[in-house]
C-alpha positions in Angstrom: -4.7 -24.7 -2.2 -5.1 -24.5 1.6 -6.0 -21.8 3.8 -3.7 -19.8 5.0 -3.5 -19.1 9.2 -4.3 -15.0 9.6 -1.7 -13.5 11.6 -2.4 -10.7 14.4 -1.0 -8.8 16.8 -1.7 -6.8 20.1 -1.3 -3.4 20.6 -2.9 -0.9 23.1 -4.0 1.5 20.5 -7.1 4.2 20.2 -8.5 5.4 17.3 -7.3 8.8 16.0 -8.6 10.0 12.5 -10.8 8.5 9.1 -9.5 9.1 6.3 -12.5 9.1 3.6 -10.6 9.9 0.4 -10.5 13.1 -1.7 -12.8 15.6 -2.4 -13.4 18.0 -5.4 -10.4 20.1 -5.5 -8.3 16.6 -4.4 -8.4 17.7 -0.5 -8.4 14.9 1.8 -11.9 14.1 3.6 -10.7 13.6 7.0 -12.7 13.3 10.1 -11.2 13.5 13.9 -12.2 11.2 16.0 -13.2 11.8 19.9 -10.5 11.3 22.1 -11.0 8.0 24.0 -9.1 6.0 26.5 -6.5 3.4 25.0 -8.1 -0.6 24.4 -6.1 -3.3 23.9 -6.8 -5.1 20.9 -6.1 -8.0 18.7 -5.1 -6.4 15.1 -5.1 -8.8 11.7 -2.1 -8.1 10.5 -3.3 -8.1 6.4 -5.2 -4.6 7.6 -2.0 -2.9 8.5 -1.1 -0.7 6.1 1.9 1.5 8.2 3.5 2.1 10.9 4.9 4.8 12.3 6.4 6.0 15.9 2.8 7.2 17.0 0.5 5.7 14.3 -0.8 2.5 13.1 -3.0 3.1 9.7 -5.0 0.3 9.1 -7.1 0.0 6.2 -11.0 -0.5 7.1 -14.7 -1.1 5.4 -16.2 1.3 2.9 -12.6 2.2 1.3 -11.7 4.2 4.8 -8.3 4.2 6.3 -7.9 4.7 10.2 -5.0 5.8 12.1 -4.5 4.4 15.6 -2.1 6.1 18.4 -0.4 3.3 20.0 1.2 2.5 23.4 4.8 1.9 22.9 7.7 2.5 20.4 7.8 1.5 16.6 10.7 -0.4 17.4 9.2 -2.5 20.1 6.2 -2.8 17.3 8.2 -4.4 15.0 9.4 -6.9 17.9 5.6 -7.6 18.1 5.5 -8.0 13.9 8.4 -10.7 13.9 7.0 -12.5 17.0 3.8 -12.9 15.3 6.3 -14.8 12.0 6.0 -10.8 9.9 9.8 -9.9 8.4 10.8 -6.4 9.1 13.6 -4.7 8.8 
């Protein structure tokens, strides 16, 4: 069995929400995050869970979930997904 190369992709992106889960009464725990200035970054693609016209959710330690605004439109995203060898439709 060999290893098998991990595929990312850049996006300008900054970090919107955390999602924590559910409490109780099967709300969801969500905390807003402080508005920051958009970073470029390098994204492992096995982390992306969605993606949307603003949002990227990508899954993340301690069973969280983030959402990410992004720079750019979902279809110019999915140009990104198939350069980096990712089908989409």
């Amino acid at each position: 069995m060999g290893e098998e190369a991990m595929a990312y992709v850049t996006a300008e992106i900054r970090a919107s929400k955390v999602y924590h889960g559910y409490d109780e009464a099967r709300r969801p725990i969500i905390d807003d995050l402080p508005s920051s200035e958009f970073v470029e970054k390098m994204i492992k693609i096995s982390r992306i869970l969605s993606v949307t016209e603003n949002y990227i959710f990508i899954e993340c330690p301690h069973n969280t979930v983030q959402t990410w605004e992004y720079k750019g439109t979902l279809d110019e995203f999915r140009i990104k997904m198939r350069q980096a060898g990712i089908s989409v439709e």
